[in-house]
C-alpha positions as CSV (number, residue, x, y, z in Angstrom):
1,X,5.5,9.3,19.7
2,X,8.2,8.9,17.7
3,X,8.2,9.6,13.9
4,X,10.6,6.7,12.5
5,X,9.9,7.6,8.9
6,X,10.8,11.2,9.4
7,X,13.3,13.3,10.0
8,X,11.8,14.6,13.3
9,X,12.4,12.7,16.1
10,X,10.6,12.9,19.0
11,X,11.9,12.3,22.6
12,X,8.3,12.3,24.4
13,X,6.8,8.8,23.8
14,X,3.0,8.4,24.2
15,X,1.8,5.4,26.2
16,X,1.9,2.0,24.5
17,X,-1.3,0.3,24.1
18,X,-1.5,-3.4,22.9
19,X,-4.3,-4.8,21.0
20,X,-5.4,-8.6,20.4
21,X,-6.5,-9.2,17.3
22,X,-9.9,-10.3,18.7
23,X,-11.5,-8.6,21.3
24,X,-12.0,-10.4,24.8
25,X,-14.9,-10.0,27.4
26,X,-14.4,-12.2,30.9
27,X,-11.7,-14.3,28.6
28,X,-14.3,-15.3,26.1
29,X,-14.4,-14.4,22.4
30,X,-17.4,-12.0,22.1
31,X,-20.9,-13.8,20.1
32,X,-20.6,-12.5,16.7
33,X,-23.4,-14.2,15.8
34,X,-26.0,-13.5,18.3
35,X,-25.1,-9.5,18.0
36,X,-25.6,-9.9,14.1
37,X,-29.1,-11.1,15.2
38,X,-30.2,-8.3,17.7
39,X,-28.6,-5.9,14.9
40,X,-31.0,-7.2,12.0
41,X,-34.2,-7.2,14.7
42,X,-37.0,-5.2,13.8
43,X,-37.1,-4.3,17.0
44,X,-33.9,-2.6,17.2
45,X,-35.4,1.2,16.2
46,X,-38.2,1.0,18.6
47,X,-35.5,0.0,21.3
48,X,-32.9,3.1,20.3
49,X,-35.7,5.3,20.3
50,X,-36.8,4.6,23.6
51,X,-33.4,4.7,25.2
52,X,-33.0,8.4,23.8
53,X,-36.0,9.6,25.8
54,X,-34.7,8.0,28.6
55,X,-31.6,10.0,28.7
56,X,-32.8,13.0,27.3
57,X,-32.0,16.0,29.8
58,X,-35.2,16.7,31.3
59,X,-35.5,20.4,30.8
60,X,-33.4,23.4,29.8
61,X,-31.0,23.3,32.8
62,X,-31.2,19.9,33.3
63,X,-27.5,19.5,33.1
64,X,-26.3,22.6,35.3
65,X,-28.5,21.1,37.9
66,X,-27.3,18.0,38.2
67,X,-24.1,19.4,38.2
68,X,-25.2,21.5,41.6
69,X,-27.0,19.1,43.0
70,X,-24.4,16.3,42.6
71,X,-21.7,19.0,44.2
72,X,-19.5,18.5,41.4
73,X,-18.6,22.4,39.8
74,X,-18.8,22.4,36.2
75,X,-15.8,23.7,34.7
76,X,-15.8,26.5,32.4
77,X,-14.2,26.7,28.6
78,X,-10.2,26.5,28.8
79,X,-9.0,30.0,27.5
80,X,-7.9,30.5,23.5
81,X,-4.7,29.2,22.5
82,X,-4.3,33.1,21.7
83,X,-4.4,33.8,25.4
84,X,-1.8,31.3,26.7
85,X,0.6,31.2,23.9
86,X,1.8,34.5,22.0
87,X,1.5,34.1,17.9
88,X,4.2,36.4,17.8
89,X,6.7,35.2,20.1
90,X,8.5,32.4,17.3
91,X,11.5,32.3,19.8
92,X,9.3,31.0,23.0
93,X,7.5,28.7,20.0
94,X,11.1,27.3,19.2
95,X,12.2,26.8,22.9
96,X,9.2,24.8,23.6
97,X,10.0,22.4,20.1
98,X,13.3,22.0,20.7
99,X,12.9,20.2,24.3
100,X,10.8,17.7,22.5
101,X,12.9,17.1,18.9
102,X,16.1,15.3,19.3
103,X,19.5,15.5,17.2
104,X,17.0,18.0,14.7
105,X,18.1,21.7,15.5
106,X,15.3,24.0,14.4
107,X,17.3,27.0,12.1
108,X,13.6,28.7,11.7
109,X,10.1,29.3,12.5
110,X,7.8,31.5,10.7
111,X,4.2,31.5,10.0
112,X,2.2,30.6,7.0
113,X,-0.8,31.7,5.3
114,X,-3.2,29.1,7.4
115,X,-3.9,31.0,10.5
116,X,-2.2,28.9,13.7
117,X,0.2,26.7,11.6
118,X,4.0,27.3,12.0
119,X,6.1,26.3,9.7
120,X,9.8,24.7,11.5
121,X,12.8,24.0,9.3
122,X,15.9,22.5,9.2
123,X,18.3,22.2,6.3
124,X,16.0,20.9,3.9
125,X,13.4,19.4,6.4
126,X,10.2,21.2,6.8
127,X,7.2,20.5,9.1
128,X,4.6,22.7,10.3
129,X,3.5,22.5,14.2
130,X,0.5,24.4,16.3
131,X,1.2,27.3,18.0
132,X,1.5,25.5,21.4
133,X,3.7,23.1,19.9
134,X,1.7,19.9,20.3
135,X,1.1,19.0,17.2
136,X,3.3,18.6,14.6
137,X,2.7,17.6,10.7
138,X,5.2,16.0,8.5
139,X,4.3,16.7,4.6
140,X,4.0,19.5,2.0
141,X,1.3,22.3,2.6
142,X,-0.3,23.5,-0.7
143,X,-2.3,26.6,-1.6
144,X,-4.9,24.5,-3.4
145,X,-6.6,27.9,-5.0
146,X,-3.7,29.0,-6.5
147,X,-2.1,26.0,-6.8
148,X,1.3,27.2,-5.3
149,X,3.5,24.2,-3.7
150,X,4.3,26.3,-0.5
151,X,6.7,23.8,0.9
152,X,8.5,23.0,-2.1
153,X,9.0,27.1,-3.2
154,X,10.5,26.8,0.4
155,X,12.6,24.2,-1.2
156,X,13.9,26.2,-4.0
157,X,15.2,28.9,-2.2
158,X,16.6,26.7,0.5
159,X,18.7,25.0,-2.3
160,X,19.5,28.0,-4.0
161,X,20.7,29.3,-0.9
162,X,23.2,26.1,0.2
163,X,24.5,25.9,-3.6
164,X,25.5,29.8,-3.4
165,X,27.3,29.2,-0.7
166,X,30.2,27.4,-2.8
167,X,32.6,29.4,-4.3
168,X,32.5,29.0,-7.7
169,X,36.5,28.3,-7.8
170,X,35.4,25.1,-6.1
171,X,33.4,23.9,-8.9
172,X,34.4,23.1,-13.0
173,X,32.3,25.0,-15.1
174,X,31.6,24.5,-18.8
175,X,30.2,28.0,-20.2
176,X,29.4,29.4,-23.4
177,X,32.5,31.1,-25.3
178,X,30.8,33.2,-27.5
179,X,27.9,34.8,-26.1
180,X,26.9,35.1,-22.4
181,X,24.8,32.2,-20.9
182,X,21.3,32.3,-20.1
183,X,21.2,29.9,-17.8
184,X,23.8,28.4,-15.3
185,X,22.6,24.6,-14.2
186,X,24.7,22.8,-11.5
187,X,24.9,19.3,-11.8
188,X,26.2,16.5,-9.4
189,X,27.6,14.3,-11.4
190,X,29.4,11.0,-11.0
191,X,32.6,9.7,-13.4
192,X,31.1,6.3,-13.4
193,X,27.8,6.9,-14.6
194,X,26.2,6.2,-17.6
195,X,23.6,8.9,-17.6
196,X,26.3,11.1,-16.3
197,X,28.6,10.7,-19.3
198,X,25.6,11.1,-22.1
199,X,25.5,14.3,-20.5
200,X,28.9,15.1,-21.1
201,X,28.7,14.1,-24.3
202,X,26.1,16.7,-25.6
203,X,28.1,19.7,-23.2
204,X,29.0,21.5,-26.4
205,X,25.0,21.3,-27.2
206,X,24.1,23.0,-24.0
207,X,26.4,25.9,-24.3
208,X,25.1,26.7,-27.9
209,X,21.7,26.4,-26.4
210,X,23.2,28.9,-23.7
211,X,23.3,26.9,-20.7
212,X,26.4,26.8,-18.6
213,X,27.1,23.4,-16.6
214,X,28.4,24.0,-13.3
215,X,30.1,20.6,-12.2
216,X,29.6,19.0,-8.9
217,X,31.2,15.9,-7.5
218,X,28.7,13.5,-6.1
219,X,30.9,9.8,-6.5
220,X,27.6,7.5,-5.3
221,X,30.2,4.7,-4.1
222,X,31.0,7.1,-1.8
223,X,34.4,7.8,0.1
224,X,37.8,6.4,-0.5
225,X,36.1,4.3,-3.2
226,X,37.4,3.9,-7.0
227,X,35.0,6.9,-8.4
228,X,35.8,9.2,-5.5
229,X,39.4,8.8,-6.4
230,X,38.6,9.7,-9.9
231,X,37.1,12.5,-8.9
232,X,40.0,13.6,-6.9
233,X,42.4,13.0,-9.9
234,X,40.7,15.1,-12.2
235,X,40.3,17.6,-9.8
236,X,43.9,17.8,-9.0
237,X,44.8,18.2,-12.7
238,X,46.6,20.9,-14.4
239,X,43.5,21.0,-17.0
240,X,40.3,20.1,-14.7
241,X,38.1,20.7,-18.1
242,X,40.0,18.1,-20.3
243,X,40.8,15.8,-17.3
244,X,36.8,15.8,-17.1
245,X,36.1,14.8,-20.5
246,X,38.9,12.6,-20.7
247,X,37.0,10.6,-18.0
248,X,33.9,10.6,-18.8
249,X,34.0,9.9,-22.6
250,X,37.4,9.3,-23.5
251,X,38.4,6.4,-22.4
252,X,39.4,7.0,-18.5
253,X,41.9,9.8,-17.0
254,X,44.8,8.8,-14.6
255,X,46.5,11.3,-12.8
256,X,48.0,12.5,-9.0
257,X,45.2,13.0,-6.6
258,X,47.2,14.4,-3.9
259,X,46.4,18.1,-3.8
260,X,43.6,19.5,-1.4
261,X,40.3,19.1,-3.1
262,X,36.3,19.4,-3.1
263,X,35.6,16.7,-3.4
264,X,34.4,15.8,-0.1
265,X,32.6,19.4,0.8
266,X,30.9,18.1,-3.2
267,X,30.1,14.7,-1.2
268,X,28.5,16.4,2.0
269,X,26.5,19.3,0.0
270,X,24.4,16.2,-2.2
271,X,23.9,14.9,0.6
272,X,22.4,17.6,2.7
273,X,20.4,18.6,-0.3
274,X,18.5,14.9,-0.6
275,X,20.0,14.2,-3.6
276,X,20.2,10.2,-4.6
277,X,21.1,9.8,-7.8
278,X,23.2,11.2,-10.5
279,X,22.8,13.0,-12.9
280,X,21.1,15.3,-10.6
281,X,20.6,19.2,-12.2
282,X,19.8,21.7,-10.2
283,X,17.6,25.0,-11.6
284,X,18.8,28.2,-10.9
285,X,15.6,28.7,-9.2
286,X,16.9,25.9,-6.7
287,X,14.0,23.3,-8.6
288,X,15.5,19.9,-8.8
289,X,15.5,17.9,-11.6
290,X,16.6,14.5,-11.7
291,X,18.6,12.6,-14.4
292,X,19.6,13.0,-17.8
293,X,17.8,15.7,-20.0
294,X,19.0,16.3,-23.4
295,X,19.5,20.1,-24.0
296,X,16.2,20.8,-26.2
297,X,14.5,19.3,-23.5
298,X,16.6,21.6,-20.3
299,X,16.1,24.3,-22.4
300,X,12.2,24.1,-22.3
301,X,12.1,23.1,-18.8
302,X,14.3,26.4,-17.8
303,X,12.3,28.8,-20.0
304,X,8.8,26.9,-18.2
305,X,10.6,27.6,-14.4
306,X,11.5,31.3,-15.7
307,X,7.9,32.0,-16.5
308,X,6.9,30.2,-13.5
309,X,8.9,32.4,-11.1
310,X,7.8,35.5,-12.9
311,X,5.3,37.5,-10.4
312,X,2.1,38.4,-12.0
């Protein structure tokens, strides 16, 4: 079977089977209308009821007799899944994925809390498959007592992990000057955008609130386009803070875009992290929060995500 909507593709095909819309018996359409007559017959119980004594075994070893005495051996239960597959051996687990997932390499398996599921990721894609690899399941798993979003706490730290990865030379951050921040958000942002620049505009608010911004190209035209290049030219400037501002809210900024740049890496990192639109802020617990949020309103959201990833 192959999942088209996912990200998992799967080599192994099952068998196609067509349906017509109407069934066919011999090549003629089946009586509707005489079945919805046997179906409303008074007689129909006292029929079904005869027809289940009929076939009821006739005795306790009824069935293992006329397995005998028809020469046929009846098969015993298959073994456990335990037996044949070890829960503990993730590596064998992996081996036996990867021959079936295509152009999807499999960074991890680990186990979860429900006893037999396995959860397989890669980058941000998560799935969860039985332990002899049959089955998989696209879609979040959710602790339903607690109310813990498993997949999406996998998630976080997968984001948090991928955005540390950056050195933070390779970004333009807007901090505090007075007292240390709080918080430190990264944003993908794009010069063009509308949302993107109302966020600029209130930068001095978020740093009084204590956030720092940590900048991210994400142009949405993509490469080689007009906002890519912008991106590239404030980059490339002597002052990449001013050369910012100056394009977002002051009026456009034109400058040399020929020094080595991020802008690209920027590019690749939205898009291995799912991200669509800009603005797109990014916790520092690795939650995603899309679009503009004015800084009263960030500020609550961090201080709700702090509490949140708070043990106890």
């Amino acid at each position: 079977m192959r999942a088209q909507d996912g990200p998992w593709y799967i080599v192994r095909q099952a068998p196609q089977q067509n349906y017509s819309p109407r069934g066919r018996y011999n090549g003629r359409a089946p009586n509707y209308q005489y079945l919805d007559k046997i179906m409303r017959s008074p007689l129909l119980p006292v029929f079904i009821s005869m027809l289940i004594v009929a076939c009821a075994p006739q005795g306790p070893d009824a069935s293992s007799d006329s397995a005998s005495g028809s020469g046929i051996k009846a098969e015993s239960a298959p073994d456990s899944m335990a037996a044949e597959f070890d829960p503990d051996d993730l590596g064998a687990l992996k081996a036996r994925l990867q021959a079936n997932i295509e152009n999807m390499p499999i960074e991890s398996i680990s186990k979860t809390p429900m006893p037999g599921l396995y959860e397989i990721q890669s980058g941000l894609n998560f799935a969860y498959v039985s332990l002899d690899g049959r089955y998989l399941i696209e879609g979040d798993l959710n602790d339903m007592f607690s109310g813990r979003q498993l997949t999406e706490d996998r998630r976080k730290t997968q984001r948090s992990v991928m955005l540390a990865g950056i050195p933070e030379d390779q970004s333009i951050l807007y901090a505090p000057e007075k007292d240390p921040a709080k918080y430190t958000v990264t944003v993908f942002t794009d010069i063009d955008c509308g949302y993107c620049r109302l966020l600029h505009k209130s930068i001095k608010e978020y740093n009084d609130a204590g956030i720092a911004v940590k900048y991210l190209f994400f142009p949405r035209s993509g490469p080689n386009t007009e906002s890519f290049h912008k991106a590239e030219a404030v980059w490339c400037a002597e002052d990449r803070q001013a050369a910012l501002t100056q394009a977002k809210v002051g009026g456009g900024y034109e400058g040399a875009r020929s020094c080595s740049n991020p802008v690209m890496s920027h590019l690749q990192m939205a898009a291995d992290l799912g991200i669509r639109g800009t603005p797109a802020i990014i916790l520092p617990n690795g939650a995603h929060v899309p679009g503009y949020r004015p800084p009263a309103e960030l500020v609550k959201i961090l201080a709700e995500h702090q509490v949140a990833a708070t043990p106890g």
